[in-house]
LUMMIVEX-145149 format. One line per field, with one value per atom (N, C-alpha, C): atom name; x, y negated, z negated; residue number from 1; residue in one letter. Coordinates in steps of 0.1 Angstrom, whole numbers. Example, Ala and Ser with C-alpha at 12.3 -4.5 7.8 and 13.67 -1.06 7.14 Angstrom:
REM LUMMIVEX-145149
site = c(N_CA_C_N_CA_C) $
c1 = c(132_123_132_128_137_129) $
c2 = c(57_45_33_22_11_0) $
c3 = c(-78_-78_-78_-71_-71_-79) $
pos = c(1_1_1_2_2_2) $
code = c(A_A_A_S_S_S) $
//
This chain:
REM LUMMIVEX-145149
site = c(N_CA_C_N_CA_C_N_CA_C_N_CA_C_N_CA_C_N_CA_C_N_CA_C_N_CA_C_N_CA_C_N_CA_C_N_CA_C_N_CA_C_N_CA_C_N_CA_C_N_CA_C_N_CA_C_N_CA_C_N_CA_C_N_CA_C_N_CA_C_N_CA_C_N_CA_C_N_CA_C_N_CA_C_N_CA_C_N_CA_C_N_CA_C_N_CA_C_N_CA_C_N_CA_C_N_CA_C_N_CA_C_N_CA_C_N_CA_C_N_CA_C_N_CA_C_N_CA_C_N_CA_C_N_CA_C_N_CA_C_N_CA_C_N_CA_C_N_CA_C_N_CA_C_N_CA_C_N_CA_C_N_CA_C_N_CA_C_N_CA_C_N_CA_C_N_CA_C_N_CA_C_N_CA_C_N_CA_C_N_CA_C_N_CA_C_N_CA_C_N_CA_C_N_CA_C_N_CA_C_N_CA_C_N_CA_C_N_CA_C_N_CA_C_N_CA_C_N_CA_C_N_CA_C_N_CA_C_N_CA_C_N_CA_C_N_CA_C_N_CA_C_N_CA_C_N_CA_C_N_CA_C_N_CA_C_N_CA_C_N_CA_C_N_CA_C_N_CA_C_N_CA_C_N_CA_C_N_CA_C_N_CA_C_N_CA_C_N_CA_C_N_CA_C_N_CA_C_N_CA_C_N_CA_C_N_CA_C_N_CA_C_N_CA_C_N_CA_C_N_CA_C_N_CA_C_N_CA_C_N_CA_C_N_CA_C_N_CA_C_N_CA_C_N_CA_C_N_CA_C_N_CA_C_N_CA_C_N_CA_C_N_CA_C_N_CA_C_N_CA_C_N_CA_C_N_CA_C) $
c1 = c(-178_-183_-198_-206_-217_-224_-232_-241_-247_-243_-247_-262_-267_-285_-288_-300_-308_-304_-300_-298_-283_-275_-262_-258_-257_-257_-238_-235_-216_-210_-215_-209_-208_-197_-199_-192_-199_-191_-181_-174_-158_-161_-162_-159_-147_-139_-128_-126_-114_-112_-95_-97_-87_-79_-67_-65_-60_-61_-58_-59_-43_-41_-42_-44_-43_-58_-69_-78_-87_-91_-98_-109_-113_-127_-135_-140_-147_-152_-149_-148_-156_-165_-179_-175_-171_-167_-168_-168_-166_-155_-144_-133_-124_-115_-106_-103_-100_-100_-82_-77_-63_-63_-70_-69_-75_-83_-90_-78_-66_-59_-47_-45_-32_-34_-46_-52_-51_-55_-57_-46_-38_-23_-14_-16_-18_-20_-35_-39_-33_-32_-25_-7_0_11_12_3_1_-8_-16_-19_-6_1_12_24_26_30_34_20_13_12_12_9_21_36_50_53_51_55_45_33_23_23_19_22_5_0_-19_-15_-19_-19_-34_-46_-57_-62_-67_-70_-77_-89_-97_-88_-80_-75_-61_-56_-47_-55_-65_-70_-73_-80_-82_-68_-60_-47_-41_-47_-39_-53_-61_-69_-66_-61_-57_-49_-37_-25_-26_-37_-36_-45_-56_-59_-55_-43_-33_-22_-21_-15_-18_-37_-42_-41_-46_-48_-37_-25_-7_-11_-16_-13_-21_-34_-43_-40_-34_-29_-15_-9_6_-4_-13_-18_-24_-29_-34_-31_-18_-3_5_6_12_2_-17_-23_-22_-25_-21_-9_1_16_12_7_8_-4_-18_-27_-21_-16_-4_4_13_23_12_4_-8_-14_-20_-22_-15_-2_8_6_14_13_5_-12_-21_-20_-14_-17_-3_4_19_15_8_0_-4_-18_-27_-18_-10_-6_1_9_14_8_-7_-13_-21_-23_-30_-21_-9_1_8_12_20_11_17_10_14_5_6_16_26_37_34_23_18_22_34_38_56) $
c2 = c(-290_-278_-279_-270_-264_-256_-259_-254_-241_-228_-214_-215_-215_-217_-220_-217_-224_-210_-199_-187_-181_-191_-188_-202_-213_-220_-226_-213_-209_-208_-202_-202_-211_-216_-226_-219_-227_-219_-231_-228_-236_-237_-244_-245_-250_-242_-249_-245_-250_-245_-240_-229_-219_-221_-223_-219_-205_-195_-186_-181_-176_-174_-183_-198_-207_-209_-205_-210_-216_-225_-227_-218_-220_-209_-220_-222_-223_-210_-216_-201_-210_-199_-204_-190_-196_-188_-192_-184_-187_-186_-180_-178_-196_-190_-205_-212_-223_-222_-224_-223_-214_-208_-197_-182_-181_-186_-187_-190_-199_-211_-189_-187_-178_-167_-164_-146_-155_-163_-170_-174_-173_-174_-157_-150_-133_-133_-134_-128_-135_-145_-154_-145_-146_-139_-127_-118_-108_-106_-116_-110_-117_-127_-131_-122_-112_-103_-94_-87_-77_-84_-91_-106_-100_-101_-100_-86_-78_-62_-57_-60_-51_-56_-46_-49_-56_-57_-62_-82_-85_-99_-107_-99_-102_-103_-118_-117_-109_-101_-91_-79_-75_-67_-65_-79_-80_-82_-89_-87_-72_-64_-52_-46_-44_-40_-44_-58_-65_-60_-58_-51_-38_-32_-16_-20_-26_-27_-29_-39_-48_-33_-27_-9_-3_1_10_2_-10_-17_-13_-15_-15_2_10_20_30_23_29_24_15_7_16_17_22_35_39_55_56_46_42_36_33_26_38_42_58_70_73_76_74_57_51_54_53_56_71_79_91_100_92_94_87_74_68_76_80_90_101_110_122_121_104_100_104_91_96_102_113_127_131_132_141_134_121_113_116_113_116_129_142_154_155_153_150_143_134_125_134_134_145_156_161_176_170_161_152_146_144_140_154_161_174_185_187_194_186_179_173_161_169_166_145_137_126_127_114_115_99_100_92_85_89_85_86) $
c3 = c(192_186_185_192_187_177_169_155_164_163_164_163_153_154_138_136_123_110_113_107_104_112_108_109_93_91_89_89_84_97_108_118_130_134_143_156_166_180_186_190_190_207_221_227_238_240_247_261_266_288_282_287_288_305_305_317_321_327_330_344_348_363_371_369_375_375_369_369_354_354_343_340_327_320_308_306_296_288_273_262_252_250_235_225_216_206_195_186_169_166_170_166_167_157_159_171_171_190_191_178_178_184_180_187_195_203_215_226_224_233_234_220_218_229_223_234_247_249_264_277_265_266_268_262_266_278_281_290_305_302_315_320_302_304_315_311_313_329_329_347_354_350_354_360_349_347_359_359_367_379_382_397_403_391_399_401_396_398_404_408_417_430_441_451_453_449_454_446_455_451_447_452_448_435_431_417_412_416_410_408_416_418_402_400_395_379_381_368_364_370_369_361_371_362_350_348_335_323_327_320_313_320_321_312_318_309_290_294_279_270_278_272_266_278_274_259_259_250_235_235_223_219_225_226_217_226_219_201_204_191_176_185_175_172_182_177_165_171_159_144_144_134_125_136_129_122_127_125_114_111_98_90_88_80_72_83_79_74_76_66_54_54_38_31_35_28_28_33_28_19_19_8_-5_-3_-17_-24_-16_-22_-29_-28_-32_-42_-44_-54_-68_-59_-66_-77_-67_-68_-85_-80_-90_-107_-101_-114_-123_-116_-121_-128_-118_-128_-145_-142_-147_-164_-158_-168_-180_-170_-176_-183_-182_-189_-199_-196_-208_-220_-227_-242_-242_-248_-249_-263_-262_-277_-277_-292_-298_-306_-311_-319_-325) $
pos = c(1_1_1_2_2_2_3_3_3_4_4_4_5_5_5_6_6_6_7_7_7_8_8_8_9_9_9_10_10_10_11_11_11_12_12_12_13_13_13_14_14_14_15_15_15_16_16_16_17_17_17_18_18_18_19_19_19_20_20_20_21_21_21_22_22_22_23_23_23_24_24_24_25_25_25_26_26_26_27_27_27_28_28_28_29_29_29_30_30_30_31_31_31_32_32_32_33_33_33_34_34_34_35_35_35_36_36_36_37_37_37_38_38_38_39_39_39_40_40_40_41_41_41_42_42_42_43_43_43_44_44_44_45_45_45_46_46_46_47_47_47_48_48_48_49_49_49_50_50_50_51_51_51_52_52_52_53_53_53_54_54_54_55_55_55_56_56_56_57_57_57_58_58_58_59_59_59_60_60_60_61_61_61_62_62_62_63_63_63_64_64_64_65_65_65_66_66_66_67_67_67_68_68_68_69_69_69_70_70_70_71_71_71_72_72_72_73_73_73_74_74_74_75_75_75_76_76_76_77_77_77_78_78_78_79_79_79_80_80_80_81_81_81_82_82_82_83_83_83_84_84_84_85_85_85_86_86_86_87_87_87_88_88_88_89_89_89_90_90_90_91_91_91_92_92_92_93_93_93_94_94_94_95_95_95_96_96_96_97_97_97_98_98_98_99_99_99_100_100_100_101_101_101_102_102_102_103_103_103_104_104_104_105_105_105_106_106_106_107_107_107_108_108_108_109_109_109_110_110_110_111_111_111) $
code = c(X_X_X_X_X_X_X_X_X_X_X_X_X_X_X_X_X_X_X_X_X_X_X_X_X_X_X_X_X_X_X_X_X_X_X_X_X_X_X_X_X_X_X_X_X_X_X_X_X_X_X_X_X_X_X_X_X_X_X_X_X_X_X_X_X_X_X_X_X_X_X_X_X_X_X_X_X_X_X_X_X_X_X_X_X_X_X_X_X_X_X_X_X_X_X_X_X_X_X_X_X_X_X_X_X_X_X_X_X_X_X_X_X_X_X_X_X_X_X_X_X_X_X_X_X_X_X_X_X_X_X_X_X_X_X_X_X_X_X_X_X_X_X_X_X_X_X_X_X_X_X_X_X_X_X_X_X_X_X_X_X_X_X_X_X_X_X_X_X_X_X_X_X_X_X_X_X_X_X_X_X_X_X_X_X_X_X_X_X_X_X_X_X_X_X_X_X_X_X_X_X_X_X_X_X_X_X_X_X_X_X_X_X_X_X_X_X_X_X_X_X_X_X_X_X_X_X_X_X_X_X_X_X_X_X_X_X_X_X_X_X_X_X_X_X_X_X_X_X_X_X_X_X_X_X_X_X_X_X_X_X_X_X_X_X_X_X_X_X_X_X_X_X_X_X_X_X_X_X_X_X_X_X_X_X_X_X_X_X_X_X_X_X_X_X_X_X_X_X_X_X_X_X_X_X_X_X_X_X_X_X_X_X_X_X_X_X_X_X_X_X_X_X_X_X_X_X_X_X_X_X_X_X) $
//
């Protein structure tokens, strides 16, 4: 592990060697190097993947696509995420809206 610099005293950069697609990487990160080994592991999955169902066997070629892929992946995701937000802020409104009426009509029984 490497000390980031004199100004970010909290962050440390995690260096590790990733293997992916049969080739090694060295990766300088802050992130855990958990999670450095997990994604690294993804992405290998995944040009793996795309290696066996595309007909181009070139690694640039194949990377490109697993690129695309993993895109399109996040992409789906962030729209379903977007999706679930906007149903549970709709749930709330209402909610809100029900409250509110809730609280401003009916008399408090204090006693």
């Amino acid at each position: 592990m490497v000390a980031k610099g004199p100004m970010s005293d909290s962050c440390v950069e995690n260096k590790v060697i990733v293997k992916i697609f049969g080739e090694e990487y060295p990766i300088t990160g802050v992130s855990d190097p958990a999670h450095i080994y997990k994604v690294a592991e993804y992405v290998d999955a995944k040009m793996r993947e795309v290696a066996r169902i595309s007909r181009s066997k070139a690694r640039d070629k194949v990377a490109i696509l697993t690129a695309l892929t993993i895109a399109s992946e996040l992409d789906e995701t962030i729209e379903q995420l977007r999706s679930v937000t906007d149903s549970r802020n709709t749930e709330i409104d209402g909610l809100l809206t029900r409250l509110d009426k809730a609280l401003t009509h009916e008399p408090l029984n204090l006693g």
